[in-house]
Structures are given as structure tokens and as C-alpha cells.
Backbone as CSV, one residue per row, in Angstrom:
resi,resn,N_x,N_y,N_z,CA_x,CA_y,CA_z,C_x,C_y,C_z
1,UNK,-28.232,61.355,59.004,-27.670,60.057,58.647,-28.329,58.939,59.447
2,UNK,-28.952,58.977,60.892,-29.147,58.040,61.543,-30.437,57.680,60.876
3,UNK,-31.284,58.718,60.114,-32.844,58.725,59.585,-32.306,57.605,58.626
4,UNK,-31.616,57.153,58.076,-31.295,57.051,56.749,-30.532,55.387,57.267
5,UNK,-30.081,55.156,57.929,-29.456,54.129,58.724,-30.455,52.994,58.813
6,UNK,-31.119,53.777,59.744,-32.647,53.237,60.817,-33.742,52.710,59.396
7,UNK,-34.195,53.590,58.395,-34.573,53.258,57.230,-34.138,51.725,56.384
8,UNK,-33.204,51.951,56.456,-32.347,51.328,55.612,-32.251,50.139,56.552
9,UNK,-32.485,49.852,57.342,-32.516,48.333,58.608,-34.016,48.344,58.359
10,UNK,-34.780,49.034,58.362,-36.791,48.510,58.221,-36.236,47.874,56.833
11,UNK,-35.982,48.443,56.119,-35.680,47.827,54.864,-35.452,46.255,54.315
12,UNK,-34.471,46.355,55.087,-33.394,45.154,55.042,-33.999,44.292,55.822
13,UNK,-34.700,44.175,56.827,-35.484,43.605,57.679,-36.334,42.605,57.218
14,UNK,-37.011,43.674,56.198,-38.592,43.619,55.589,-38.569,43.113,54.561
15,UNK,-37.492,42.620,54.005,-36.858,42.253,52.817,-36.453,40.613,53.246
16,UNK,-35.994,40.155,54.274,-35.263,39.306,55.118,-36.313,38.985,55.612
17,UNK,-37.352,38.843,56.061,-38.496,38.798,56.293,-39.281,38.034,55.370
18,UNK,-39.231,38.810,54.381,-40.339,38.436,53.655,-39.474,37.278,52.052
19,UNK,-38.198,37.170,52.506,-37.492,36.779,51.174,-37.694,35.155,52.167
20,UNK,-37.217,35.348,53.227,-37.352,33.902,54.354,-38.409,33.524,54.249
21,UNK,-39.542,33.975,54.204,-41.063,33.103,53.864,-40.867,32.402,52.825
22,UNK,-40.522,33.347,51.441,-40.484,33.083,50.257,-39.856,31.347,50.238
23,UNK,-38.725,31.398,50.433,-37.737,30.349,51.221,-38.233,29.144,51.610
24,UNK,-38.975,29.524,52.787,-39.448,28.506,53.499,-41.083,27.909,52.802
25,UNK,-41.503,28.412,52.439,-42.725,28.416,51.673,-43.017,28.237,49.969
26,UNK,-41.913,28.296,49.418,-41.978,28.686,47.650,-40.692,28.162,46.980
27,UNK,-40.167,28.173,47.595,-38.796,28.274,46.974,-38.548,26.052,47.024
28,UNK,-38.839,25.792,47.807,-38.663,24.454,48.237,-39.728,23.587,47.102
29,UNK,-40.608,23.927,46.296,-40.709,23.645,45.245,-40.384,23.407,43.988
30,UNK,-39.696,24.349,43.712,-38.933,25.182,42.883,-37.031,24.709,42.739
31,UNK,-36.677,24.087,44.311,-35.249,23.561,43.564,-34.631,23.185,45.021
32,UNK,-33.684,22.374,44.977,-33.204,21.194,45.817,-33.235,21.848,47.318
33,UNK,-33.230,20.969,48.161,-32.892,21.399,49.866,-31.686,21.638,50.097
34,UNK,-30.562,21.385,49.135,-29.307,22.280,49.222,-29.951,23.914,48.998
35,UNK,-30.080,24.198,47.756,-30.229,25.082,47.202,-30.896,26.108,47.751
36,UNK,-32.093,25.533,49.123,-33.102,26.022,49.961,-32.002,26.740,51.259
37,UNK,-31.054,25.819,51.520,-30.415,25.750,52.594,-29.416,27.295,52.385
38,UNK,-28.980,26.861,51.433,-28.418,28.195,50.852,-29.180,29.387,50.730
39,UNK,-29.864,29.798,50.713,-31.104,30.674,50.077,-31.178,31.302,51.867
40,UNK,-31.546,30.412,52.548,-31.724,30.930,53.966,-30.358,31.063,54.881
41,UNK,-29.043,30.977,54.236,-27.620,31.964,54.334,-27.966,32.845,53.952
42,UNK,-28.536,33.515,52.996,-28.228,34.716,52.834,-29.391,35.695,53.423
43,UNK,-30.292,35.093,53.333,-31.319,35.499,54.512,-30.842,35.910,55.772
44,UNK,-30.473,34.742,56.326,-29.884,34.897,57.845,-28.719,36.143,58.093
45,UNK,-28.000,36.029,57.003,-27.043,37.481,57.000,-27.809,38.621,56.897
46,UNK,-28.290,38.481,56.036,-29.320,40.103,55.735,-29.912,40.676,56.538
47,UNK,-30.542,39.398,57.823,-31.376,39.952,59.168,-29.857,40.500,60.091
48,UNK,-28.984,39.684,60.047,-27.786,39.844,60.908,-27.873,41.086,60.968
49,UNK,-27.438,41.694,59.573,-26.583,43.015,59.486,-28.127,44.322,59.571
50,UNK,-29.498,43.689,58.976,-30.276,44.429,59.696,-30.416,45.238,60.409
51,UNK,-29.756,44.206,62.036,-29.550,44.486,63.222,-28.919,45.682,63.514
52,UNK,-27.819,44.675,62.955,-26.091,45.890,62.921,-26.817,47.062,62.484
53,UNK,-27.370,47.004,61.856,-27.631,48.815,61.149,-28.790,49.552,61.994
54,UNK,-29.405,48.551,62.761,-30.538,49.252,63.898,-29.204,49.608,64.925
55,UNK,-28.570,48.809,65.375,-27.350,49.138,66.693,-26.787,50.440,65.886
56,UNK,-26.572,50.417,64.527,-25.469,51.472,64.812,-26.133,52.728,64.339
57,UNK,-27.412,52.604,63.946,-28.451,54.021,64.229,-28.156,54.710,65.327
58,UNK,-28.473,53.754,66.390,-28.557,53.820,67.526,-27.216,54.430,68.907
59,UNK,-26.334,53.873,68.170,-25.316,54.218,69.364,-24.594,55.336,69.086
60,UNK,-24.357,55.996,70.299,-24.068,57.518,71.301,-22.206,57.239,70.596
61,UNK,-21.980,58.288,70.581,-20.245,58.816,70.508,-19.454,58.082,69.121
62,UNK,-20.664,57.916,67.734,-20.016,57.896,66.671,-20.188,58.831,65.522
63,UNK,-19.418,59.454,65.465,-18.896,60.227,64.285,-20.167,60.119,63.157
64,UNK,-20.858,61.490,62.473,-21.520,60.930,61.210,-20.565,60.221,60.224
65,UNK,-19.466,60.528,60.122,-18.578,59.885,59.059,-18.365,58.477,59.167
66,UNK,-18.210,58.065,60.157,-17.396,57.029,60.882,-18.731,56.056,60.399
67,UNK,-20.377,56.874,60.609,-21.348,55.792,60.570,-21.698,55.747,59.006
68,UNK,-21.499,56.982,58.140,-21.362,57.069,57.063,-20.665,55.716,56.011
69,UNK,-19.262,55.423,56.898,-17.893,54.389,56.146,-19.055,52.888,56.606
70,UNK,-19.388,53.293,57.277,-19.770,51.426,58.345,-20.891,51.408,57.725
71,UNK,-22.013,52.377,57.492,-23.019,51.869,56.689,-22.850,51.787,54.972
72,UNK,-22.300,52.184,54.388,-21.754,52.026,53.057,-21.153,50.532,52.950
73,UNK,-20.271,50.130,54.194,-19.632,48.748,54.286,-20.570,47.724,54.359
74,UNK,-21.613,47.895,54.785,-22.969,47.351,55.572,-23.894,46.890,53.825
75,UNK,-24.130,47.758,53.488,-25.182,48.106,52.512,-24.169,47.478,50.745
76,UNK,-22.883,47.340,51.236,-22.509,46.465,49.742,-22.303,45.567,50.133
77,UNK,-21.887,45.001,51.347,-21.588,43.488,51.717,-22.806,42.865,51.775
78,UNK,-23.895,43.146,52.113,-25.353,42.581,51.902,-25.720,42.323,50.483
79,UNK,-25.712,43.429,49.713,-26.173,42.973,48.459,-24.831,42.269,47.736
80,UNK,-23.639,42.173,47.977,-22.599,41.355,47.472,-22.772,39.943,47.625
81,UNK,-23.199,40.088,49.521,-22.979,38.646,49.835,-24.543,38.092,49.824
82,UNK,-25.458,38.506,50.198,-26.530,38.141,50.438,-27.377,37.600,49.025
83,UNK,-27.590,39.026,48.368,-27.976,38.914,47.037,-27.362,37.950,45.875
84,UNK,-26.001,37.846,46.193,-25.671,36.963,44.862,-25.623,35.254,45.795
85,UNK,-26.053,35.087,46.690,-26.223,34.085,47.701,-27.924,33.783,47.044
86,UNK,-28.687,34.449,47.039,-29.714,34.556,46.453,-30.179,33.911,45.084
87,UNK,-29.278,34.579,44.437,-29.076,34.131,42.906,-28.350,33.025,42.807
88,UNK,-27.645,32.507,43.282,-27.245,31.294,42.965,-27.947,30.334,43.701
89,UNK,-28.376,30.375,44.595,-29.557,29.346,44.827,-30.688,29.121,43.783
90,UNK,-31.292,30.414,43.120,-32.157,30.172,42.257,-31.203,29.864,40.813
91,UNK,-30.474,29.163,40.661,-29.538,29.336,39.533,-30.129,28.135,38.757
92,UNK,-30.826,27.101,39.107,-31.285,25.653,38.477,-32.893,26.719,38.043
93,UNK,-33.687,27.582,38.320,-34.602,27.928,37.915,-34.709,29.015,36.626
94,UNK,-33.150,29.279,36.437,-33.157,30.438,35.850,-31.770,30.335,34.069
95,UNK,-31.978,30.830,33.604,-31.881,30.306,31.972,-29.966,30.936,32.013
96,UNK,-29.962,31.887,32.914,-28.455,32.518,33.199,-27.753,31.402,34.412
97,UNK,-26.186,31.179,34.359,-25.494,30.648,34.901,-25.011,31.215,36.331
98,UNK,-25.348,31.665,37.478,-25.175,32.740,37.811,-24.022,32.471,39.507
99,UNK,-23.244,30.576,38.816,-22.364,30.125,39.504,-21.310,31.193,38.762
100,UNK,-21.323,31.796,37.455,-19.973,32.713,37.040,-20.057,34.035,37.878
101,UNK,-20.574,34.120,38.694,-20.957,35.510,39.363,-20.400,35.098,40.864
102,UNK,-20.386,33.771,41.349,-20.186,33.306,42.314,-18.714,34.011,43.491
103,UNK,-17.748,34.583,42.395,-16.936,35.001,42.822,-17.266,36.523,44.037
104,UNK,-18.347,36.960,43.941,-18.841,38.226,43.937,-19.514,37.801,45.420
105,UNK,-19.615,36.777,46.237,-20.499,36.153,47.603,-18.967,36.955,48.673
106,UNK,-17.569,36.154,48.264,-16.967,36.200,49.299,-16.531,37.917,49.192
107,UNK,-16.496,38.382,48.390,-16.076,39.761,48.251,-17.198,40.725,49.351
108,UNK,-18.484,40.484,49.062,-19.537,41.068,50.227,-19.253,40.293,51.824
109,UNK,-18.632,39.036,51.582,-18.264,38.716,52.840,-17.607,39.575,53.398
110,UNK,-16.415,40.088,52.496,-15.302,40.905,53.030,-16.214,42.258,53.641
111,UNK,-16.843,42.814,53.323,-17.320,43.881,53.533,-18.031,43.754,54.808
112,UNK,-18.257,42.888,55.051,-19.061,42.789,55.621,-18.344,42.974,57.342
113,UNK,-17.045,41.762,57.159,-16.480,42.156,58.163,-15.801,43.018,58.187
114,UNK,-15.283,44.046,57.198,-14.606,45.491,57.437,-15.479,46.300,58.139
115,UNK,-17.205,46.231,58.073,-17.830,46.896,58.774,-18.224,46.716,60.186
116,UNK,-17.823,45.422,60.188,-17.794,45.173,62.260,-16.428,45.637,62.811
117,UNK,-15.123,45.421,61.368,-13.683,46.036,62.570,-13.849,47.372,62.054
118,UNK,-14.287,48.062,61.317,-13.669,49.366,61.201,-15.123,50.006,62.174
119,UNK,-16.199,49.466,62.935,-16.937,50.067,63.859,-16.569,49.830,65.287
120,UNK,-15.874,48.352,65.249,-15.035,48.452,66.746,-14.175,49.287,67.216
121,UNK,-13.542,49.537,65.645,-12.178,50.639,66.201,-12.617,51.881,66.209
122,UNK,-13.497,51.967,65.736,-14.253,53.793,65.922,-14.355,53.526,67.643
123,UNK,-15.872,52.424,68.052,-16.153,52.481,69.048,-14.985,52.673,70.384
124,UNK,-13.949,51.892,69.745,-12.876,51.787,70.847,-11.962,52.733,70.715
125,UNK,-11.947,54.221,69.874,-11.214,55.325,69.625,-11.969,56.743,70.382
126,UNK,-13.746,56.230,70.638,-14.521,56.789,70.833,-14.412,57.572,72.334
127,UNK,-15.327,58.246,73.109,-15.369,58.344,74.124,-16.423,57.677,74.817
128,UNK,-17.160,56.560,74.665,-17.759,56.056,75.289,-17.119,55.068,76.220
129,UNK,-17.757,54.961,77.573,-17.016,54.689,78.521,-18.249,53.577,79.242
């Protein structure tokens, strides 16, 4: 599972990475400095939780299950919140409305923070000392 974690953060990284160029470089042509501003929210989350998913490769005295629930939480709140953060920034470039989808940002929010409390309370159920 940690192979698969650790993967899955190069991923997300490299993606966040290279979607932020896009952003900063392409996208600012293409449709308003709101719309830009937005675009690099969901960027900035995507590297966030990146992270989170390199830390929780990484750390001693959690459960495969426990990292199993937190990366599943991890990996839909990104593409919930990030991705449709994405799409609605490009929403003036694109022939679909994709403010009706809009509902679908705060729902990956949610996930997002179920996966920082339901890894605190592992960590703090844990035996690490």
C-alpha cells in the first residue's frame, strides 16, 4: 500500500506541477484573472494533499487499513475538489456549463478534511510516542 501511496503523490505532484505552469503560462490567455486565480486553488490543493500522501507513505505506526480509508479520502477529495475547480475555471473556454457541476468542489472539500481528522485520530489512537 505505501508503493501505491508514494506513487500516487509523484503523480499528483507531477500533475500540480505541470497543470500550475499551464496556469501561469497558458491559461491567462485564454480567460479572465479571476478565472486564473481560481485555476491556481485547485492547483495549490492538489500539491497540498500531494504532500499529505508523501507524509502518510511515510509515517511509522499506521495501520494498512487506516492508510487504505485516508488515501481513498485523499484521492476523491482532489479530483472532487481540485478537478472540478479546474473545470470551472476553464468554463468561459468550453461549449459545456460546468458552473452546474459546481456543487461537486465543496463535496471534495469535505473529503478532504475527513482525511486529515480521520488520520489524526488514527495517529492519536496509534502507538507512536
Amino acid at each position: 500500500m505505501k508503493k501505491i501511496i508514494l506513487i500516487t503523490a509523484s503523480l499528483l505532484g507531477f500533475l500540480a506541477v505541470a497543470l500550475g505552469a499551464f496556469g501561469a503560462h497558458g491559461l491567462e490567455k485564454l480567460v479572465t484573472a479571476d478565472a486564473v486565480a481560481t485555476f491556481e486553488t485547485g492547483v495549490r490543493y492538489q500539491m497540498y494533499h500531494a504532500f499529505f500522501l508523501f507524509i502518510l507513505g511515510s509515517l511509522p505506526g499506521i495501520n494498512e487499513k487506516s492508510q487504505r480509508i485516508v488515501y481513498g479520502l485523499v484521492l476523491i477529495g482532489v479530483v472532487f475538489f481540485s478537478f472540478s475547480i479546474y473545470l470551472l475555471a476553464l468554463n468561459e473556454v468550453t461549449a459545456f456549463d460546468f458552473r452546474t457541476l459546481g456543487f461537486i468542489t465543496p463535496i471534495g472539500g469535505t473529503f478532504l478534511l475527513a482525511a486529515w481528522v480521520y488520520l489524526g485520530v488514527q495517529i492519536y489512537k496509534s502507538t507512536l510516542k
